[in-house]
Backbone bond lengths (Angstrom), bond angles and torsions (degrees), N, CA, C in turn:
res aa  C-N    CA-C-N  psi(-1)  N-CA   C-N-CA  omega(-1)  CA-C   N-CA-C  phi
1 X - - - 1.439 - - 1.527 109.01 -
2 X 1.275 121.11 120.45 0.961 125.96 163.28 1.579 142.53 -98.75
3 X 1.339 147.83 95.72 1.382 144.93 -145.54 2.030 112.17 -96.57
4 X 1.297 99.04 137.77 1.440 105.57 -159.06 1.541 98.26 -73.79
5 X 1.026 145.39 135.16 1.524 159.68 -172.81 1.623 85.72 -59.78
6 X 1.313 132.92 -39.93 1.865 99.04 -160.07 1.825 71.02 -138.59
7 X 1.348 91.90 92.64 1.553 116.23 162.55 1.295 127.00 -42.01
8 X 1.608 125.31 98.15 2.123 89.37 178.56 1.615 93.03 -89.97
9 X 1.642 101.66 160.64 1.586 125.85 -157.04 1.330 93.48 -140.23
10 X 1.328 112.08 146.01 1.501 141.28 168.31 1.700 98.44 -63.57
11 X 1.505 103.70 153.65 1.188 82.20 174.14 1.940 112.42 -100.08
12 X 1.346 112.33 24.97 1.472 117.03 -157.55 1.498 82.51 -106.84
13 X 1.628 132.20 -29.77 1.349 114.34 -176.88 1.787 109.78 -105.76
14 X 1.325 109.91 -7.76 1.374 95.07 173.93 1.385 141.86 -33.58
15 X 1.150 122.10 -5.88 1.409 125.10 179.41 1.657 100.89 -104.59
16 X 1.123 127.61 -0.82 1.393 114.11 178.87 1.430 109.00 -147.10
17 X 1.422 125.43 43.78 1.116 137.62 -176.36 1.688 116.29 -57.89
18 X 1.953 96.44 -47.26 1.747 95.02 176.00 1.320 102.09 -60.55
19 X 1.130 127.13 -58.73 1.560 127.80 -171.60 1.491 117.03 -36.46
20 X 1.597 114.44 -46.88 1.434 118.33 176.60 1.821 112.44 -45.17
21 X 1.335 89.14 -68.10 1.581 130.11 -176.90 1.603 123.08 -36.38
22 X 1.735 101.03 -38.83 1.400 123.79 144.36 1.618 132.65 -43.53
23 X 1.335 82.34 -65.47 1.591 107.80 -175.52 1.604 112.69 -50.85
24 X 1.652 102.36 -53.25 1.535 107.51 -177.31 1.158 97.04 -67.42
25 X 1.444 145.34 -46.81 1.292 139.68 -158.83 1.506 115.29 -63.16
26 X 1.552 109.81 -16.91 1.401 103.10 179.72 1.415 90.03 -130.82
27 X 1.340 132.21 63.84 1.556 150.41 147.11 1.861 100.07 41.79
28 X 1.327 103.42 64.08 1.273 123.46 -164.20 1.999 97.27 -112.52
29 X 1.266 123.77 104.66 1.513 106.69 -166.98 1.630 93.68 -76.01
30 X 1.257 103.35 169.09 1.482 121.83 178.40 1.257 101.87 -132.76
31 X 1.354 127.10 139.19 1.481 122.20 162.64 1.610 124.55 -59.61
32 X 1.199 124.96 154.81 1.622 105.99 171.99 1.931 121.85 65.79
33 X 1.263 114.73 -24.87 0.914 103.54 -148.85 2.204 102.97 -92.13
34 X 1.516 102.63 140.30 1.730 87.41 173.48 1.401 96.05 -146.39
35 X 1.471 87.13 167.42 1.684 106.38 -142.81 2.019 91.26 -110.74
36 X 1.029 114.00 150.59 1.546 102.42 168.06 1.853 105.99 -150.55
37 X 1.337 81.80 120.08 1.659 103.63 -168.36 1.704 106.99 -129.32
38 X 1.501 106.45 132.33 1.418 128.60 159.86 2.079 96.52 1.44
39 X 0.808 88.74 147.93 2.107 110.28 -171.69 1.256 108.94 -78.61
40 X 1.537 139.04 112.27 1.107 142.99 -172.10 1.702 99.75 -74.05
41 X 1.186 129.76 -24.26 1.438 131.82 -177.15 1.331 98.20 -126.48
42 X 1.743 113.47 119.29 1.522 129.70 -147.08 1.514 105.18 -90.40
43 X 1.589 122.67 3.99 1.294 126.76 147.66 1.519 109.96 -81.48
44 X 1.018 150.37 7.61 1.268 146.42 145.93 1.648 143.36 -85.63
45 X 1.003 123.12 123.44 1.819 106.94 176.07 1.121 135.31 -58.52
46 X 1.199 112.21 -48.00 1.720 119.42 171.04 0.943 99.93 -142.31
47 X 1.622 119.81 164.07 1.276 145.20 163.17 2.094 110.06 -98.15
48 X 1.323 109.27 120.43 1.508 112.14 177.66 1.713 100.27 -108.77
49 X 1.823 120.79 95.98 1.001 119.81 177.95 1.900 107.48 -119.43
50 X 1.638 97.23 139.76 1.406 96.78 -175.50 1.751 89.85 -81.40
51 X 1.729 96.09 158.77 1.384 103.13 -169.29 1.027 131.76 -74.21
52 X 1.775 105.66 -12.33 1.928 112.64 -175.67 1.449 102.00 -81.75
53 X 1.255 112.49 -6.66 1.767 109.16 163.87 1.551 113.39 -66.96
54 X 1.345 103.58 -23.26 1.818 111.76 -167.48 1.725 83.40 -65.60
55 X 1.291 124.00 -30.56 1.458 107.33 -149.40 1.299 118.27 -64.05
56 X 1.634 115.27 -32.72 1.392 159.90 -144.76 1.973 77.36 -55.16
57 X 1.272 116.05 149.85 1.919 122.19 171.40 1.499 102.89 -76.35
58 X 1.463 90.80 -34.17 2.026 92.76 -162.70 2.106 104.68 -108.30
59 X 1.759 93.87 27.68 1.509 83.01 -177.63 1.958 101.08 -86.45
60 X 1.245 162.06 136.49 1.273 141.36 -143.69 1.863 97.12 -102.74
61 X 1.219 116.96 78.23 1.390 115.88 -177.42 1.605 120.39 -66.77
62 X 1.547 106.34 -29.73 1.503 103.27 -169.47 1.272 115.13 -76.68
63 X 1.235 110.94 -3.06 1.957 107.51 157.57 1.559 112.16 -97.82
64 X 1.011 89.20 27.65 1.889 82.68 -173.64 1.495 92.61 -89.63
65 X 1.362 105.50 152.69 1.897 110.82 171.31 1.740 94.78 -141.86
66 X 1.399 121.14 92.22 0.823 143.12 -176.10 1.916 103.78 -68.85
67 X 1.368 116.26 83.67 1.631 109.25 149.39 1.329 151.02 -70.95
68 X 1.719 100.06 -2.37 1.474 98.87 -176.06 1.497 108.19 -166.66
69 X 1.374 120.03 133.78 1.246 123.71 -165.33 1.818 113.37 -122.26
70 X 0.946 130.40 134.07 1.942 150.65 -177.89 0.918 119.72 -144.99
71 X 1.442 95.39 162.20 1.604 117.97 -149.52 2.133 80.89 -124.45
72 X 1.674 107.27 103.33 1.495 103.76 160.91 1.801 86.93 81.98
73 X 2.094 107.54 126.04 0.909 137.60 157.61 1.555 123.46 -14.37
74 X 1.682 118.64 -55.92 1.145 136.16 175.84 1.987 118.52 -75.21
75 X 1.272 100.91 -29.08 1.247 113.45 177.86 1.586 118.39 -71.08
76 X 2.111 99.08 -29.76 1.640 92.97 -173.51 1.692 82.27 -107.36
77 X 1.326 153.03 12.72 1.143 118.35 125.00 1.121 148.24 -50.19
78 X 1.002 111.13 -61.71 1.828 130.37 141.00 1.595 96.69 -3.73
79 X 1.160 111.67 -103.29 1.921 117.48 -173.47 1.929 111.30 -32.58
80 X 1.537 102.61 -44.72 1.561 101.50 176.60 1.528 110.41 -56.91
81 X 1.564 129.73 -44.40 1.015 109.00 160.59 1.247 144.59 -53.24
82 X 1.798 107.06 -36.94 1.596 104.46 167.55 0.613 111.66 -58.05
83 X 1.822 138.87 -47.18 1.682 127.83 169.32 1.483 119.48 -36.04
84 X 1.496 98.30 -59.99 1.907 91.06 -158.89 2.125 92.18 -59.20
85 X 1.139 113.71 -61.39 1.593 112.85 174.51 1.269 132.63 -22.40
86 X 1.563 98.58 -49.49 2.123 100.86 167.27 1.398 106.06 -58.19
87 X 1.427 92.75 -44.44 1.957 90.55 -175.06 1.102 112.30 -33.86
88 X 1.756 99.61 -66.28 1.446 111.72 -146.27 1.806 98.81 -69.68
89 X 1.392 136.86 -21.30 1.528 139.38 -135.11 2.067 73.01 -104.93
90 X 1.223 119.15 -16.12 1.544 111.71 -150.29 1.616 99.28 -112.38
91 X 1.398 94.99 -29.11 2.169 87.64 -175.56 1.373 87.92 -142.84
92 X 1.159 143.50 58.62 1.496 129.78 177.11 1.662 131.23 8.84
93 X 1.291 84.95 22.61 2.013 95.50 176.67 1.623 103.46 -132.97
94 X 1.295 123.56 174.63 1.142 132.83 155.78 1.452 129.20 -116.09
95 X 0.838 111.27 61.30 1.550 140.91 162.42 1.291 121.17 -93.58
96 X 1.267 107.38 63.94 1.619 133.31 -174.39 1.755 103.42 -62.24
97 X 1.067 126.68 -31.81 1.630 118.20 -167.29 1.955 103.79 -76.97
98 X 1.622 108.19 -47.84 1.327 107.60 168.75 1.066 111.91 -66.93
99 X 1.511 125.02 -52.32 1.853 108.69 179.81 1.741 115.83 -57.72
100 X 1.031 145.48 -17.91 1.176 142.82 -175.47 1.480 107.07 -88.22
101 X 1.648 109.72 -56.65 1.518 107.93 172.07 1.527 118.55 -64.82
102 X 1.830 119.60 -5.57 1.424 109.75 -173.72 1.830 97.21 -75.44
103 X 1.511 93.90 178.68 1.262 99.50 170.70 1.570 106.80 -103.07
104 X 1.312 123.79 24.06 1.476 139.75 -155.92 2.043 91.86 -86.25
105 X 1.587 104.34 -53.75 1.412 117.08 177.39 1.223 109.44 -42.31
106 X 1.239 112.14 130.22 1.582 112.28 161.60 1.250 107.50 -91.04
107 X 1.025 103.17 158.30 1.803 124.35 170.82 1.762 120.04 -76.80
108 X 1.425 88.11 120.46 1.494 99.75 -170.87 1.541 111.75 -78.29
């Protein structure tokens, strides 16, 4: 699992982000909580997975590159839109994997 250097965050867990961040890292379930990382199928933008799926032996985590973390289904939609939206307000495309990995993003 890999975690994106300028994290987007729910705003219901912001105060305990290391704590989350921990937890998943050592396959710790959390209630509520979903993770949204780069698209395992490269016709897609993101992937919105709740985390007790992370637990799964045969779920394939070590390619995961986790950019964005929520508290409740509706909450990490919510953030996927601010993602796909910065994109789109920042390079007029949605090509979220190069805009995030560019160094074009500013830091929030």
């Amino acid at each position: 699992m890999k975690w994106y250097h300028n994290l987007y965050v729910g705003d219901s867990i912001a105060d305990r982000v290391k704590q989350v961040k921990r937890k998943l890292n050592h396959h710790v379930w959390i209630a509520s909580i979903y993770v949204i990382a780069f698209a395992s199928n490269p016709k897609n933008l993101l992937d919105v997975i709740p985390c007790w799926e992370l637990r799964q032996r045969a779920y394939p985590g070590k390619d995961l590159f986790i950019v964005g973390l929520a508290k409740g289904y509706k909450e990490a939609l919510e953030l996927v839109t601010r993602i796909v939206d910065e994109t789109y307000q920042n390079t007029g495309n949605v090509d979220v994997r190069t805009y995030l990995l560019s160094e074009r993003r500013k830091e929030a």
